[in-house]
C-alpha positions as CSV (number, residue, x, y, z in Angstrom):
1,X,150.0,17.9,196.0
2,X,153.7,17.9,195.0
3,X,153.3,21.2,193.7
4,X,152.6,22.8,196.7
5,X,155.1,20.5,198.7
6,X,157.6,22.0,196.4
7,X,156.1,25.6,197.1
8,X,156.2,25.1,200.8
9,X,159.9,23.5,200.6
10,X,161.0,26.7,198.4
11,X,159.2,29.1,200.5
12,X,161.4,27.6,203.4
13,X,164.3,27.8,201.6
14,X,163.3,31.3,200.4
15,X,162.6,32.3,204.4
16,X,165.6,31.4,205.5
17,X,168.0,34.3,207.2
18,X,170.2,35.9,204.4
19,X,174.2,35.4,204.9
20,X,175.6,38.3,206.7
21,X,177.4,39.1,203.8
22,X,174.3,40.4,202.1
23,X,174.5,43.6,201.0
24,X,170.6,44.1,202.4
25,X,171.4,42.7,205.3
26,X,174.6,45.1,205.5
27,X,172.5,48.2,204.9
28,X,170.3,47.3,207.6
29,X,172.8,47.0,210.0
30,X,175.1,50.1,208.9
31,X,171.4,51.9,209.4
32,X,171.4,50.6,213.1
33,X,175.4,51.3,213.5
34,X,175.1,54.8,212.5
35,X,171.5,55.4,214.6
36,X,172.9,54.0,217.6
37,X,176.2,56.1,216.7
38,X,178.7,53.0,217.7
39,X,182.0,53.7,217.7
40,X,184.3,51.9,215.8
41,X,185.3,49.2,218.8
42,X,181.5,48.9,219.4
43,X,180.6,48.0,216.1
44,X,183.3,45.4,215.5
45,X,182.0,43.5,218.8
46,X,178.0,44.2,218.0
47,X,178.9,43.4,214.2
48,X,180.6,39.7,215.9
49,X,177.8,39.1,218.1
50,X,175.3,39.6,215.2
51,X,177.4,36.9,212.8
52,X,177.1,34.8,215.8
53,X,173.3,35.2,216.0
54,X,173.1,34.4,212.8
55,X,174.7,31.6,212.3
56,X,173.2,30.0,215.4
57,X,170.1,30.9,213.8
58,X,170.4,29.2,210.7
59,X,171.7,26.1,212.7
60,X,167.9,26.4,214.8
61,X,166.1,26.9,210.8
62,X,167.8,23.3,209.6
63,X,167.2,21.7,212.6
64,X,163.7,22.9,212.1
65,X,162.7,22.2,208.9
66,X,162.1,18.8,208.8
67,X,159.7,19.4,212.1
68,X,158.1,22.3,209.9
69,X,157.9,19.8,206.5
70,X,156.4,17.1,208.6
71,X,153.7,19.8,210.0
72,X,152.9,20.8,206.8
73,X,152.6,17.4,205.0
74,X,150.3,16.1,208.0
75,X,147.7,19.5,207.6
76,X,147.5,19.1,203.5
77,X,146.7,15.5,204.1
78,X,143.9,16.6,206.8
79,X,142.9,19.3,204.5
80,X,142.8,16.7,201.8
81,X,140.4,14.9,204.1
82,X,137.9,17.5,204.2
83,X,138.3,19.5,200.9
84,X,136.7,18.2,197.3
85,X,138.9,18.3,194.6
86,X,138.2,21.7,193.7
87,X,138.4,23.3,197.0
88,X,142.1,21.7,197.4
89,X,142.9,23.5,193.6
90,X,142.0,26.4,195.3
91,X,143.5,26.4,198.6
92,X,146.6,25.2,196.6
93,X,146.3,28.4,194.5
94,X,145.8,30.7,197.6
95,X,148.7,29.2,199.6
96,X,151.2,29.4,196.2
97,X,149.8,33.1,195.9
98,X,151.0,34.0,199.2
99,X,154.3,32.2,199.1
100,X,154.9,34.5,195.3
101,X,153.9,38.0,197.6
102,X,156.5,36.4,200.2
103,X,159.0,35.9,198.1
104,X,158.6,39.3,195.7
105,X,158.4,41.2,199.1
106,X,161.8,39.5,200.3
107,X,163.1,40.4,196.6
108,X,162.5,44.2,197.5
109,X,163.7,44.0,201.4
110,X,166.8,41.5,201.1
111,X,168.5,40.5,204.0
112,X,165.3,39.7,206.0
């Protein structure tokens, strides 16, 4: 069980939004710039509004988490309720399996 609590704590850490000094993240939004053909005062004030959003965002996540830790901690103890020993192995190996396909597909799309 504290395996998995320490999968779901990295997964949360993992999810959370990339600074917006990440070159992924800076990519991404040059992408947008250039499609939405910004000029150079738009993209100052959108690229200000975004670093707003973000941080405002990241202020929502860690207010969040320990809601989202608490969640997860009371569903694994239900689970545990239910489940036999080797069913919980399993659904332990099926949630850590997801979180390592979570976290190689953030490795190839950083910024999100």
């Amino acid at each position: 069980m504290k395996r998995l609590l320490g999968v779901f704590l990295l997964a949360l850490t993992v999810t959370q939004p990339a600074p917006a000094e990440d070159s992924g993240y800076d990519c991404h939004r040059d992408r947008i710039f250039k499609e939405l053909q910004l000029s150079e005062d738009q993209a100052g004030t959108v690229k200000q509004i975004m670093k707003e959003k973000r941080e405002k965002q990241m202020v929502i996540m860690e207010e969040t988490r320990p809601k989202m830790e608490a969640l997860y901690n009371e569903t694994r103890e239900q689970l545990a309720a239910v489940l036999d020993d080797e069913q919980l192995s399993k659904f332990d190996e099926i949630e850590e399996t997801k979180h390592n396909k979570r976290k190689e597909w953030r490795s190839r799309h950083p910024g999100f």
